[in-house]
Structure formats: structure tokens, C-alpha cells
C-alpha positions as CSV (number, residue, x, y, z in Angstrom):
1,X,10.8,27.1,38.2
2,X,8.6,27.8,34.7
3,X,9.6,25.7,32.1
4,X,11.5,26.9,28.7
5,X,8.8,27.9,26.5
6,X,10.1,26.3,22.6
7,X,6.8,26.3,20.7
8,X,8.3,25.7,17.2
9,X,9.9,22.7,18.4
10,X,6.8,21.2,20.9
11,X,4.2,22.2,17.6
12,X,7.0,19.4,15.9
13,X,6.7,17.2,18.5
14,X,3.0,17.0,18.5
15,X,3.1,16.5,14.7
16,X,5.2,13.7,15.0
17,X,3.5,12.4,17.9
18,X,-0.4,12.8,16.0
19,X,1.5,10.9,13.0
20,X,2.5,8.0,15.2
21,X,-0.8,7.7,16.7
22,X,-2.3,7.7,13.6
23,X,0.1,5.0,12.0
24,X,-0.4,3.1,14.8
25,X,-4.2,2.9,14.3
26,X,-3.5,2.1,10.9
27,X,-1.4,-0.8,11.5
28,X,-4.5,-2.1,13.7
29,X,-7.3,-1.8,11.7
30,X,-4.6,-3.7,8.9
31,X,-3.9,-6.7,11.5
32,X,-8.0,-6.7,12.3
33,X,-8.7,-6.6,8.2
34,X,-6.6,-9.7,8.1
35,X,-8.7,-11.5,10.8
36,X,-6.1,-11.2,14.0
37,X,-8.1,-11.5,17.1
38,X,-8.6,-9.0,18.8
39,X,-7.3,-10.2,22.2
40,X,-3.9,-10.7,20.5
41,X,-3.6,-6.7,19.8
42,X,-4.6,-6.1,23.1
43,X,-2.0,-8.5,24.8
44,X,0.5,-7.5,22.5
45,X,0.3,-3.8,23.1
46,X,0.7,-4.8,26.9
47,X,3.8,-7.1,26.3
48,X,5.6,-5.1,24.0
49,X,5.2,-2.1,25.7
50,X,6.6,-3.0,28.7
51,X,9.8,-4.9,26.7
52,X,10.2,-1.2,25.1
53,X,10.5,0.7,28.0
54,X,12.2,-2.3,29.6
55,X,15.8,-0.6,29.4
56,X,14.6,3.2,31.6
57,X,12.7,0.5,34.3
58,X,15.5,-1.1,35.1
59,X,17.7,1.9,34.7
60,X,19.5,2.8,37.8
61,X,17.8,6.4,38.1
62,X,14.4,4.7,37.5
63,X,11.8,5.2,40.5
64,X,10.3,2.3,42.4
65,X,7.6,0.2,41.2
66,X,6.4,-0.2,44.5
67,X,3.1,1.6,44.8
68,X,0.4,2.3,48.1
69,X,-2.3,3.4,45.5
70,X,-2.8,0.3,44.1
71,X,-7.3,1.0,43.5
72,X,-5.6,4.0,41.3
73,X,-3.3,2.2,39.3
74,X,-6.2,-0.7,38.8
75,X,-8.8,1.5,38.1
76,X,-6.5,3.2,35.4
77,X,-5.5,0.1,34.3
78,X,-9.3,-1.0,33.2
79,X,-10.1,2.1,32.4
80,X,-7.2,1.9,29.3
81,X,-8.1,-1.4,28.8
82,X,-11.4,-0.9,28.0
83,X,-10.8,2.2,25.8
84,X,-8.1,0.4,23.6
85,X,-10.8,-2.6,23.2
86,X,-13.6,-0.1,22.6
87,X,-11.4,1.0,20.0
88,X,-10.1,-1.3,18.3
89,X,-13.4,-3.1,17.9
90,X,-14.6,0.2,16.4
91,X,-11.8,0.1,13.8
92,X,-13.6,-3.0,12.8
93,X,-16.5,-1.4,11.7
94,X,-16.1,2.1,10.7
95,X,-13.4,4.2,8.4
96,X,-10.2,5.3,10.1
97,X,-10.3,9.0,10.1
98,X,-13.7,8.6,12.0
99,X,-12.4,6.6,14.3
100,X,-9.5,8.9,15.0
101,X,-11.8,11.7,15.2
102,X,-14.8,10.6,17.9
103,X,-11.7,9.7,19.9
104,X,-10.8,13.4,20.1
105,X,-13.9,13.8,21.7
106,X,-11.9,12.9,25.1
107,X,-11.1,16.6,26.5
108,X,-14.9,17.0,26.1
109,X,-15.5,13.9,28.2
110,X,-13.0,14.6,30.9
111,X,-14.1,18.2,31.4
112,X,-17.4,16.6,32.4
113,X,-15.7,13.8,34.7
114,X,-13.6,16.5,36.3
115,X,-16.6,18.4,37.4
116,X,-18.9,15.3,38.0
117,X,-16.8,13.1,39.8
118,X,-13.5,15.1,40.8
119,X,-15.6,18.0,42.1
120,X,-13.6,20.6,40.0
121,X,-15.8,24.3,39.3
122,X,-15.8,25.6,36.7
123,X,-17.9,28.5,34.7
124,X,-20.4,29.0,32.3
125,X,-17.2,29.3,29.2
126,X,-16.0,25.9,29.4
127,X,-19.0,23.9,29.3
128,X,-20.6,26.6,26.4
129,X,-17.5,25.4,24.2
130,X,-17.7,21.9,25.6
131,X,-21.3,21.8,24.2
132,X,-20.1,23.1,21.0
133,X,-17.7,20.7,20.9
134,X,-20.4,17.9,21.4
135,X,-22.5,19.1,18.7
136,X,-19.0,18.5,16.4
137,X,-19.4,15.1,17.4
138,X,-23.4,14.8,16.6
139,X,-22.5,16.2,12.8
140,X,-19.8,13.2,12.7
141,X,-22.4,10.4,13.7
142,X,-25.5,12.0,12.2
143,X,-24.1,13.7,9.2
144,X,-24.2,11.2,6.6
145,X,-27.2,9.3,8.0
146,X,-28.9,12.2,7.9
147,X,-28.6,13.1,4.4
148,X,-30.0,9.9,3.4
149,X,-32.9,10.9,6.1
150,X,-32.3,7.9,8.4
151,X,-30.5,9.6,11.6
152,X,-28.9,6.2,12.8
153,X,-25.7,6.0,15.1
154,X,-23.7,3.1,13.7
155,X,-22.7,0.5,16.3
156,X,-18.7,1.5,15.5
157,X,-19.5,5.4,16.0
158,X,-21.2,4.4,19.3
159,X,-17.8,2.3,20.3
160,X,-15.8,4.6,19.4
161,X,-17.5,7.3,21.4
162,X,-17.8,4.6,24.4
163,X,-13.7,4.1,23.3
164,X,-13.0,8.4,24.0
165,X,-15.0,7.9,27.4
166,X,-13.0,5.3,29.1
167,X,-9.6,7.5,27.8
168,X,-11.0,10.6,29.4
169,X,-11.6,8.3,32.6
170,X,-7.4,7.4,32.1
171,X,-7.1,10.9,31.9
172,X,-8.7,11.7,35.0
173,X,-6.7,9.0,36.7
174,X,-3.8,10.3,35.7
175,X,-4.8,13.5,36.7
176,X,-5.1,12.1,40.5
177,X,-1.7,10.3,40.6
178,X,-0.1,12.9,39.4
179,X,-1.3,15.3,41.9
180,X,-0.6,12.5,44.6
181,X,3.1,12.1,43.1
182,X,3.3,8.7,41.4
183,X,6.1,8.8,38.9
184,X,5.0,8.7,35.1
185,X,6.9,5.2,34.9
186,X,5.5,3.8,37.4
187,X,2.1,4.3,36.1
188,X,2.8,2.6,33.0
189,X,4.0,0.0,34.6
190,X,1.2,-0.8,36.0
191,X,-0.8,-0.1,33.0
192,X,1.3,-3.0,31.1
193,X,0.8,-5.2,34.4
194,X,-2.9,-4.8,34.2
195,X,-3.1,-4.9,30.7
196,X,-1.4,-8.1,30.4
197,X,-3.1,-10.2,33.1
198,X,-6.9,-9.1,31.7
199,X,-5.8,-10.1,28.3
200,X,-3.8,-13.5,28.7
201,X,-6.6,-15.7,29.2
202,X,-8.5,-14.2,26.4
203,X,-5.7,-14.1,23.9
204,X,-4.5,-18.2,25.2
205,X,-8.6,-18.9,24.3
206,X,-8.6,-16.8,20.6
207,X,-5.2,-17.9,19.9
208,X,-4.0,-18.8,16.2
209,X,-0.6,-19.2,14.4
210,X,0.9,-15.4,13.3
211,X,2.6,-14.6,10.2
212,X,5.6,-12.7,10.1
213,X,3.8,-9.6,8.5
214,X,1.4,-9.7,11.5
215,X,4.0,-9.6,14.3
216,X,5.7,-7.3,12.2
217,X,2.6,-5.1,12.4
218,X,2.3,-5.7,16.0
219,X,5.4,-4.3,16.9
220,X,5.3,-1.9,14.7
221,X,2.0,-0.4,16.2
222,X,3.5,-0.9,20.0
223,X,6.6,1.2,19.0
224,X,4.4,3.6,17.7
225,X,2.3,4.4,20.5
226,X,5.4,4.3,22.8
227,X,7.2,7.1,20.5
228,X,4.0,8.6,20.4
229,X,4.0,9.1,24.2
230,X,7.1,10.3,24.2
231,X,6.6,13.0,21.8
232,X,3.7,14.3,23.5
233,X,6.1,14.4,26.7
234,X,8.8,15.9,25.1
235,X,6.3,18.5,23.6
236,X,4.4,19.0,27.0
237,X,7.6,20.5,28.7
238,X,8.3,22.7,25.6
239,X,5.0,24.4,25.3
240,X,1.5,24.9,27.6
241,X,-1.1,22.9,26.3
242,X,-3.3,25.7,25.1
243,X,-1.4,25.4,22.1
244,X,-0.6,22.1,21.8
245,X,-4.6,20.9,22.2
246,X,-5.6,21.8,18.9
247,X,-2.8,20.2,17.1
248,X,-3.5,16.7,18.4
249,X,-6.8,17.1,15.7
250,X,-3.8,16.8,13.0
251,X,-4.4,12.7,13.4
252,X,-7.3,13.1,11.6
253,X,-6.5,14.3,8.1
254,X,-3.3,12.1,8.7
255,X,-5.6,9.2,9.3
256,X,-7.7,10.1,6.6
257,X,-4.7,9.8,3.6
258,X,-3.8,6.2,5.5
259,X,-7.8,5.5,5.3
260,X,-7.7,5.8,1.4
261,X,-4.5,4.6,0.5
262,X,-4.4,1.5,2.5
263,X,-8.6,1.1,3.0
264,X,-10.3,2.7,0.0
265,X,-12.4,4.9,2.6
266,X,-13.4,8.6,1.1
267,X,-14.6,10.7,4.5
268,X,-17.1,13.2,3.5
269,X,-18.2,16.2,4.6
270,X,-19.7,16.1,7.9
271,X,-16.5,15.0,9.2
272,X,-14.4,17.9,8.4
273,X,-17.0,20.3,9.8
274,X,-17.4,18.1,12.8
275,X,-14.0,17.7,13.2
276,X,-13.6,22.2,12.7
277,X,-16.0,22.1,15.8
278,X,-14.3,20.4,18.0
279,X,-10.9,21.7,17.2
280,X,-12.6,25.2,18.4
281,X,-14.0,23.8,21.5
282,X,-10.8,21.8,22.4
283,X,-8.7,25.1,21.7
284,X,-10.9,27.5,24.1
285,X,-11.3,24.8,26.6
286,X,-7.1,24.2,26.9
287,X,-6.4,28.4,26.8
288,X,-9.2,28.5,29.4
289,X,-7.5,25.9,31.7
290,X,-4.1,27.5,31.0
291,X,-4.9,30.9,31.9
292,X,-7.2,29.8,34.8
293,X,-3.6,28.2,35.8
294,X,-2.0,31.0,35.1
295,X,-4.0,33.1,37.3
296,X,-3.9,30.9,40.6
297,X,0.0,30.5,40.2
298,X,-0.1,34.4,40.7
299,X,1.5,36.0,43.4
């Protein structure tokens, strides 16, 4: 049965959900400003996630935990891990809104895992706009070195990058369980299990005394990225993601107004025009995907 098409209300959805992402990574690069460890926001994300969706696991409609694909859930598991270390240690070292915006570079990445290591064809469009999408991401970490004639990739653009590469690898994973049936719950489950044994020992090793603004911030940033995953649900079942891709690029300017009022960062140029390409290639790419979907569920 095709789901109900409400585009006015998943394009709201997505808003919301970009906003929450982007408030989230704000709260972050806060509690890293203010010297938290980074362990801590690691182990924290893990923890409160799962004490927020606590009340639908142990609903009575909830699915079992139990899983028989246990290398999946692992391997997606490290594969988050590393992306949310990647980028929060990139936070550290370069403005917000460019942070936010190499990390949109992850449809680009996955379209490359999904015919490298998934086996998926596809023809000469997709990879055309994934390589304009790419050189988007060369203006971001060559634009302003360049006009000082210097060409340098900073070590936080190259973590950030490394950061969109291990979420595309999640994404792939996903991709996988979902085909094999695993129940969206029951992967994040085992997202917050994994998450929360690699970062114990860490976090018990780095660990200092907390101030109630910090665990304030802490749970603030766990609720928003739950929210934010439910508003990208919510707006996934009103609306084909051809249309919802491009909107997800809406954390950037977002992140951008939290960069200067809370950070004093002024993004220049070459991000908005990096930024303009990549919203083009991500927007071709998704209505490619959609009407190569479209096509197969054809009679």
C-alpha cells in the first residue's frame, strides 16, 4: 500500500528536524568550548538515548531485542561511534556551519559505498552529480585557503569529512537491516548498547566533576537528536525523499546564526557556494533514486 503523500507537513518536519540537529551540535561544540571531555559526550549521547526511548522499549507492542545479525548491528554500532567522535572532535577545531556542512557530504559517500561494497549499478547520472557534489566539498575546504594562496585542508575539515564517511557507512548498514527486516528499534538499541560499552572505559579514565549547566547541555543535545530522528521519521512516511534530501542542507544556515551568536564565527563565501553545489547534487541524486524506484515497483 503507497503511503499518504503530505508534503507541506513532511517539508515541516524536516525543518524541525534540521533545527534540532543543528541545536544539538551547538550544544556540543558549547560543552567542548568549556573543556568537557570528549568521552563524556560520547557516553552521554549513548546513555541518555536509550533512557529516552526507554518508555516505546519496554512498551508492550515493542519488537524483541533479540537479534541473529549481531556482525550488523556491531559493525553499525562502530561505524556511529566513530562518526559522532569524528565529529565532535571536528567541532573542536573548526566553525559550526562548516562542520554541519562537510557532514552533508554523506549521500555522496554512500552512493559510492553502495556501488563499491553493496554491488548496487548504477549509470553514468548519479555519479556526474555525485562528482559535482564532491567538487561543493573541495570549494568548502579549499576556498578560503585558497584565496590566501596556501591550498591547505585543515585537520577539523579532514575530520569532519572522515566524520560524513563513517555516517554514510551507518547508512549503508541500515540499508542492509532494513532490507533483512530488523525493526528500527531494535537497531538503536543496539546502537546505544555499543555505544555505551566503547565509551565507559574512556569516559571512567577522562572523568571530571560536571556542572549543572553541562549536564543540562548534555541532555539537552541527547533529546535533540532523539526528536530529531523522529522528525525525519515522521517526515519520511509523509513525503519521498526526492524532496525531502535537499531540505536537510537547511542545518547549515541554521548552524550558521547559532555559529555567530553563540561563537563569533562569520562563514564566508566559499561555503555558501559549496554548500549550493551539493544541495544540487544531493537533489538529483535523491529524484534519481526515487524515480529509479518508481520504475521497478511498476507493474
Amino acid at each position: 500500500m503507497a503511503r499518504p503523500s503530505a508534503p507541506l507537513q513532511a517539508l515541516s518536519l524536516m525543518l524541525a528536524s534540521t533545527a534540532l540537529f543543528a541545536g544539538m551540535a551547538a550544544c556540543n561544540k558549547v560543552l567542548l568550548a568549556r573543556g568537557t571531555p570528549l568521552p563524556l559526550l560520547d557516553l552521554s549521547r549513548a546513555a541518555f538515548t536509550m533512557l529516552l526511548l526507554a518508555p516505546w522499549l519496554m512498551a508492550r507492542q515493542a519488537p524483541s531485542l533479540a537479534t541473529r545479525r549481531l556482525g550488523l548491528h556491531l559493525g553499525r554500532g562502530l561505524a556511529g561511534v566513530g562518526a559522532m567522535a569524528l565529529h565532535l572532535a571536528a567541532l573542536r577545531l573548526i566553525p559550526l556551519a562548516e562542520a554541519i556542512a562537510l557532514g552533508q557530504s554523506r549521500p555522496l559517500w554512500l552512493l559510492i559505498i553502495a556501488v563499491a561494497v553493496l554491488g548496487e549499478r548504477v549509470g553514468r547520472r548519479r555519479p556526474l552529480a555525485a562528482a559535482i557534489g564532491f567538487l561543493g566539498v573541495l570549494v568548502i575546504l579549499f576556498g578560503e585557503s585558497g584565496l590566501a594562496g596556501q591550498f591547505a585542508v585543515s585537520a577539523g575539515a579532514g575530520l569532519a569529512l572522515a566524520a560524513a564517511f563513517c555516517g554514510a557507512c551507518v547508512s549503508a548498514f541500515i540499508r542492509v537491516m532494513a532490507q533483512a527486516g530488523e525493526p528500527p528499534m531494535r537497531v538503536v538499541f543496539w546502537y546505544g548498547i555499543t555505544g555505551f560499552a566503547a565509551w565507559l572505559l574512556p569516559s571512567l579514565w577522562f572523568w571530571r566533576a560536571l556542572g549543572c549547566f553541562e549536564w543540562a547541555l548534555m541532555v539537552a543535545a541527547a533529546g535533540f537528536a532523539v526528536l530529531g530522528d523522529l522528525c525525519a521519521s515522521h517526515a519520511a512516511r509523509r513525503a519521498e525523499a526526492s524532496l525531502l534530501a535537499p531540505v536537510e542542507f537547511a542545518q547549515v544556515p541554521i548552524g550558521a546564526v547559532f555559529g555567530v551568536a553563540l561563537f563569533g564565527e562569520a562563514p564566508g563565501w566559499p561555503l555558501a557556494a559549496g554548500v549550493a553545489l551539493m544541495v544540487l547534487s544531493v537533489a538529483y541524486i535523491a529524484r534519481r533514486e526515487a524515480a529509479l524506484r518508481g520504475r521497478d515497483r511498476a507493474p
